[in-house]
C-alpha positions as CSV (number, residue, x, y, z in Angstrom):
1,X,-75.3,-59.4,-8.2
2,X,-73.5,-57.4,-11.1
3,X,-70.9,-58.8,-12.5
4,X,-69.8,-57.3,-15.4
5,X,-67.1,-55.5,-14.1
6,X,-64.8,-58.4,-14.2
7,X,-62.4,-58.5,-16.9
8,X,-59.9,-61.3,-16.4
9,X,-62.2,-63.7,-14.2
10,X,-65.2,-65.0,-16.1
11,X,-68.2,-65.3,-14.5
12,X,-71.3,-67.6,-15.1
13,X,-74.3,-68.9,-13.7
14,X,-74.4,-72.6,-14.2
15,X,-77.7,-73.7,-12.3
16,X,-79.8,-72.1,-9.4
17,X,-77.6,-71.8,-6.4
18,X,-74.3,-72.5,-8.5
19,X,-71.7,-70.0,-10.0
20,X,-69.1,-70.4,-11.8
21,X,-66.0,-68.3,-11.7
22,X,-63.5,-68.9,-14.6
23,X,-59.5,-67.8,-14.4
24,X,-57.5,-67.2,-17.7
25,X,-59.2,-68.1,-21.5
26,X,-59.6,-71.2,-23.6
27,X,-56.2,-72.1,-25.0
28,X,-54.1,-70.5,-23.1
29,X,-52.4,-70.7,-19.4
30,X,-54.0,-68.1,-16.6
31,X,-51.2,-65.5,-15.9
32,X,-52.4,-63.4,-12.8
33,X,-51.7,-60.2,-13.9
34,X,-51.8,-57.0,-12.1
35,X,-55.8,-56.7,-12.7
36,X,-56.1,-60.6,-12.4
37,X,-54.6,-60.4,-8.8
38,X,-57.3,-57.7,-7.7
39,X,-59.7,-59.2,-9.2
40,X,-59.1,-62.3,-7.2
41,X,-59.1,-60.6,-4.3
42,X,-62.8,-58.8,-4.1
43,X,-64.6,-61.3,-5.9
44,X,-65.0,-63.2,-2.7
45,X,-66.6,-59.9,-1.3
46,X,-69.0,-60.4,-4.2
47,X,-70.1,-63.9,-3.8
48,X,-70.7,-63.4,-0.4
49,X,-73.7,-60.7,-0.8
50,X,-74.8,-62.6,-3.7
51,X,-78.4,-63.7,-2.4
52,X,-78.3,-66.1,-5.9
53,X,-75.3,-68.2,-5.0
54,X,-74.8,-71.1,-2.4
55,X,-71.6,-72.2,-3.7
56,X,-69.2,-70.8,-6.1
57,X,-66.8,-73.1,-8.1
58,X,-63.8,-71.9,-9.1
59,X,-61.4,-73.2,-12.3
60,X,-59.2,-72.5,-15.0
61,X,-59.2,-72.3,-18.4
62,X,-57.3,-73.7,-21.2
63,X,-54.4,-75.8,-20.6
64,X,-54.4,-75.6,-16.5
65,X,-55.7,-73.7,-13.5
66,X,-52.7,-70.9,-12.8
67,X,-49.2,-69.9,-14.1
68,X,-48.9,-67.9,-11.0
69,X,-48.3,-63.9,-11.6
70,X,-46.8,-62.5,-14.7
71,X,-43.2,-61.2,-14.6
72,X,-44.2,-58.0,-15.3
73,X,-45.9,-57.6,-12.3
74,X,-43.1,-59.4,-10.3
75,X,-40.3,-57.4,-11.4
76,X,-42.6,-54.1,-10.9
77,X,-42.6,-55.4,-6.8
78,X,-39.0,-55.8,-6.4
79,X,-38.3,-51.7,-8.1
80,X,-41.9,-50.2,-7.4
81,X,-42.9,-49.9,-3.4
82,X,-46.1,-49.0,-4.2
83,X,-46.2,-52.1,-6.0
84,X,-45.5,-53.9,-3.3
85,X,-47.6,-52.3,-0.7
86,X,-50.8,-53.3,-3.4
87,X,-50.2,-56.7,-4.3
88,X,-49.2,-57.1,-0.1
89,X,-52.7,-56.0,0.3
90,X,-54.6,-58.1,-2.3
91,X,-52.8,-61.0,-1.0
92,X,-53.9,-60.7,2.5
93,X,-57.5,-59.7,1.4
94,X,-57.8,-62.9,-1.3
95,X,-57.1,-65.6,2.0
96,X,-59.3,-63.1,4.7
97,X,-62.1,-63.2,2.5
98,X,-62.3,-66.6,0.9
99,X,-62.2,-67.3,4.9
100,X,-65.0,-64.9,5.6
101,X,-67.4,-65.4,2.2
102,X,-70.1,-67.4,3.9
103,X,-71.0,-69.4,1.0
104,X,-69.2,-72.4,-0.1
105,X,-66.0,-72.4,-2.4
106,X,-65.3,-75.5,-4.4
107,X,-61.6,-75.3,-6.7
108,X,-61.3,-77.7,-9.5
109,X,-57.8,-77.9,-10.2
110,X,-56.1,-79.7,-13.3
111,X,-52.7,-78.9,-15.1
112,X,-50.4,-76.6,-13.3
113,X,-51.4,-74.5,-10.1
114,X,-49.0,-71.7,-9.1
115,X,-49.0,-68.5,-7.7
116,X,-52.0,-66.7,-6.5
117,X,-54.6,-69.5,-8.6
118,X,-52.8,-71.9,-5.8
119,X,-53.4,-69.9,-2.6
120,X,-57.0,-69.7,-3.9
121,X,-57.2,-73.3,-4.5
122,X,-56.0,-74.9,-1.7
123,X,-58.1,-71.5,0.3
124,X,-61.4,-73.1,-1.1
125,X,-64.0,-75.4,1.6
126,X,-63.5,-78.1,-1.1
127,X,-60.7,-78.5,-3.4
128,X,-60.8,-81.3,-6.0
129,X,-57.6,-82.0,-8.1
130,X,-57.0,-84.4,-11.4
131,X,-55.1,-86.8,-10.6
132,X,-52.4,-85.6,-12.9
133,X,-52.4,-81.7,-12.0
134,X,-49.7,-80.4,-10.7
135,X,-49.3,-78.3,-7.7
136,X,-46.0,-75.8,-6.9
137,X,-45.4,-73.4,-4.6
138,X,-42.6,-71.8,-6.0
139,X,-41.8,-68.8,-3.9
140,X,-38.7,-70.1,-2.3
141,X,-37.2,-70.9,-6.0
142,X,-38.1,-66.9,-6.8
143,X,-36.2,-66.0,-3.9
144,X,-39.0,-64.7,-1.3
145,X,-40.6,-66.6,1.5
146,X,-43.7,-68.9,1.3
147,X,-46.4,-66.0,2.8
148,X,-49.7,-65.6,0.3
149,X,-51.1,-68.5,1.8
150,X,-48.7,-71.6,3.1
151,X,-48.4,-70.6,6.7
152,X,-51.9,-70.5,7.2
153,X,-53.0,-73.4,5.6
154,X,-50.1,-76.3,4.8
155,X,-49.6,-77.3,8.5
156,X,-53.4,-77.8,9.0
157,X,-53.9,-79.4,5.5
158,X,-50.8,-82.0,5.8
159,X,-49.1,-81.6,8.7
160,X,-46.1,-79.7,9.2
161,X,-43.3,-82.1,8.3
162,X,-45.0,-82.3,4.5
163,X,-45.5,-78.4,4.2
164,X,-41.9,-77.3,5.6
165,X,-40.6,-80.2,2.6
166,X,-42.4,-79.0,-0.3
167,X,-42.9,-75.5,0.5
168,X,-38.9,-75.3,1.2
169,X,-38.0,-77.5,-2.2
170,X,-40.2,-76.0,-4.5
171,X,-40.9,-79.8,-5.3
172,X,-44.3,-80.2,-7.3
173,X,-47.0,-82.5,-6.0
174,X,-49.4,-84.6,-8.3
175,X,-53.0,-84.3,-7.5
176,X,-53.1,-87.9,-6.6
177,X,-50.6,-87.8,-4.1
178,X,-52.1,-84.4,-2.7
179,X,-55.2,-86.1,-2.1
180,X,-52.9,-88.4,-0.3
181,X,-51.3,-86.7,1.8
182,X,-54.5,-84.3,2.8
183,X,-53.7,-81.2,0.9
184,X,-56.5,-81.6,-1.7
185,X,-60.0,-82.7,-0.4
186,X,-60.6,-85.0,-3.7
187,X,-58.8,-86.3,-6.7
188,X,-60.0,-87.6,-10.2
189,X,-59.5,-88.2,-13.6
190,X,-58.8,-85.0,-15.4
191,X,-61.6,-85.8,-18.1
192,X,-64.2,-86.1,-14.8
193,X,-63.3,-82.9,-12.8
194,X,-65.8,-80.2,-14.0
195,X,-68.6,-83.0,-13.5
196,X,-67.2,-83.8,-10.2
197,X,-66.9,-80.2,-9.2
198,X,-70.5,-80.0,-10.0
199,X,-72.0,-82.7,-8.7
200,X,-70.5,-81.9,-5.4
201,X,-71.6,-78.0,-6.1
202,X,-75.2,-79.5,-6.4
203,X,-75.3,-81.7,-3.3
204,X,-73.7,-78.5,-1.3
205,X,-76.6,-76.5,-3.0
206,X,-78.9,-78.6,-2.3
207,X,-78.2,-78.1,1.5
208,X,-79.5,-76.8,4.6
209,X,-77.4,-73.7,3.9
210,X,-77.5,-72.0,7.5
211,X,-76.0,-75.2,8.7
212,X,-73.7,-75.2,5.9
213,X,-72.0,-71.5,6.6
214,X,-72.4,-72.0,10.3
215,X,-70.1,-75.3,10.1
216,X,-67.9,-73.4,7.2
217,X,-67.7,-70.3,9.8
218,X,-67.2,-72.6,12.7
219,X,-63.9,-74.8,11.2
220,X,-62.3,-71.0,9.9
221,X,-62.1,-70.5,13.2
222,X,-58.7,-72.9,13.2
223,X,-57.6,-70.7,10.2
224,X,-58.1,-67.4,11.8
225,X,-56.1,-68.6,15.1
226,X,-53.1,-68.5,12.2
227,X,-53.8,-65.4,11.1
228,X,-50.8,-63.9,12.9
229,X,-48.5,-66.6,11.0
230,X,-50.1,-65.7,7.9
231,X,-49.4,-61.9,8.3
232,X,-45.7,-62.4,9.3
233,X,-45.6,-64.9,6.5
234,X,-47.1,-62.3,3.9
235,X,-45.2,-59.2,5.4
236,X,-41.8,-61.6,5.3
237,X,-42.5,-62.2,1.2
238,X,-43.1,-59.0,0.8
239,X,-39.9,-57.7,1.9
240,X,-38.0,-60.3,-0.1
241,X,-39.0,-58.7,-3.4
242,X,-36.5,-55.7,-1.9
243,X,-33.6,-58.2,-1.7
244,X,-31.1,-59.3,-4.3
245,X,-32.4,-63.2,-3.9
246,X,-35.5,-62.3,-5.8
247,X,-33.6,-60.4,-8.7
248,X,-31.4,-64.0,-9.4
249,X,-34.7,-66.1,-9.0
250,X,-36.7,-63.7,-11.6
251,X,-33.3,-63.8,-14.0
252,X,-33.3,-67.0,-13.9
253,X,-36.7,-68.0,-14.8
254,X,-36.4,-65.2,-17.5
255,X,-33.1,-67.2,-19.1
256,X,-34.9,-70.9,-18.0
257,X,-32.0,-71.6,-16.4
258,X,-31.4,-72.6,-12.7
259,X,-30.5,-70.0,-10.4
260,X,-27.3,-69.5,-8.6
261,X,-28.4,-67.3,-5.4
262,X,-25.9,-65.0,-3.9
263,X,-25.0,-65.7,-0.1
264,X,-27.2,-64.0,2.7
265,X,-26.2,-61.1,4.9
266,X,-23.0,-61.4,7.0
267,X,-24.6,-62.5,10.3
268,X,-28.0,-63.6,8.9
């Protein structure tokens, strides 16, 4: 499989049977920008017809995993429609087809996970998280709904009563206590994760894989029944970046202050 057409995602071979797919550079904090987002979205189309690759893992450079999309691309959704109707269908494509890649997705997840790096994290068969990363969903602080990936996932991962808190707060969650609460499959010490992301790539490698993807395809069963909740969720978000909530939310993490939301519709 060629993949030198990635730009933003860096792509290696680690071992037989293992790839390594890299968000962001060394140094610095992954922004998904407006090639970023696509990219995350076909990869998984790649990985899948990769006859190379039993299992994919899937981390960040630099100082954490995702700083969610830049504000360029953000403030292009809530002006640009064809904006919108692009990212709207990268989203939906980056959760359908981490579901449908047959092989096996492991995240390793340290520092801050936002944005798009989240949904993909949390999307993965096995997500390991340092102990001190720190996941937010932070949609509901922008001003748009929860939809690139909460519906479908949260409720299944750690119940409903924890996803409806967080996801409606904004409030971030250690890796520790999502391991805890069932929203992470594993947590470590941040100076083990890559070695613990591989030596679980290795014993999924190592595999029978039919049995592997047959289970994998088996259990994504339970997340395509929520496929209609995901599309209402997504289709939901989407029209929020037409509203003025979204305009306050971007101004205020522009100016680093908190924002001050206007009231909703008369009748809302």
């Amino acid at each position: 499989m060629d993949y030198s057409s990635y730009q933003d995602l860096k792509i290696r071979r680690l071992e037989p049977g293992i790839l390594e797919i890299v968000m962001g550079e060394e140094g610095k904090l992954a922004v998904a920008t407006a090639r970023a987002h696509a990219e995350m979205a076909r990869i998984w189309l790649d990985v899948d017809r990769d006859a190379e690759t039993s299992v994919a893992i899937l981390r960040g450079a630099g100082k954490g995993f995702s700083a969610g999309g830049d504000m360029a691309m953000v403030e292009d959704m809530t002006v640009n429609f064809e904006a919108r109707a692009r990212v709207w269908r990268e989203a939906r494509d980056l959760v359908y087809n981490m579901i449908n890649c047959s092989k096996i997705i492991v995240s390793a997840v340290h520092g801050p996970a936002v944005g798009a790096g989240l949904a993909a994290a949390l999307m993965a068969d096995v997500s390991i998280a340092a102990k001190n990363a720190r996941l937010i969903d932070g949609h509901t602080r922008l001003g748009v709904a929860a939809g690139d990936h909460a519906a479908i996932i949260w409720p299944l991962l750690c119940g409903m009563a924890k996803a409806k808190y967080y996801l409606l707060t904004c409030d971030t969650i250690s890796g520790e206590e999502a391991e805890r609460i069932g929203l992470v499959s594993l947590s470590c010490e941040e100076k083990e994760l890559q070695q613990k992301a591989l030596e679980v790539a290795r014993k999924l490698a190592a595999g029978p894989q039919t049995a592997l993807r047959w289970t994998k395809y088996s259990l994504n069963n339970w997340l395509r029944m929520a496929g209609p909740a995901f599309d209402a969720s997504l289709a939901l978000e989407v029209l929020g970046f037409t509203g003025p909530e979204v305009k306050e939310g971007l101004a205020a993490l522009r100016g680093k202050r908190e924002p001050s939301f206007p009231p909703p519709p008369k009748d809302f």
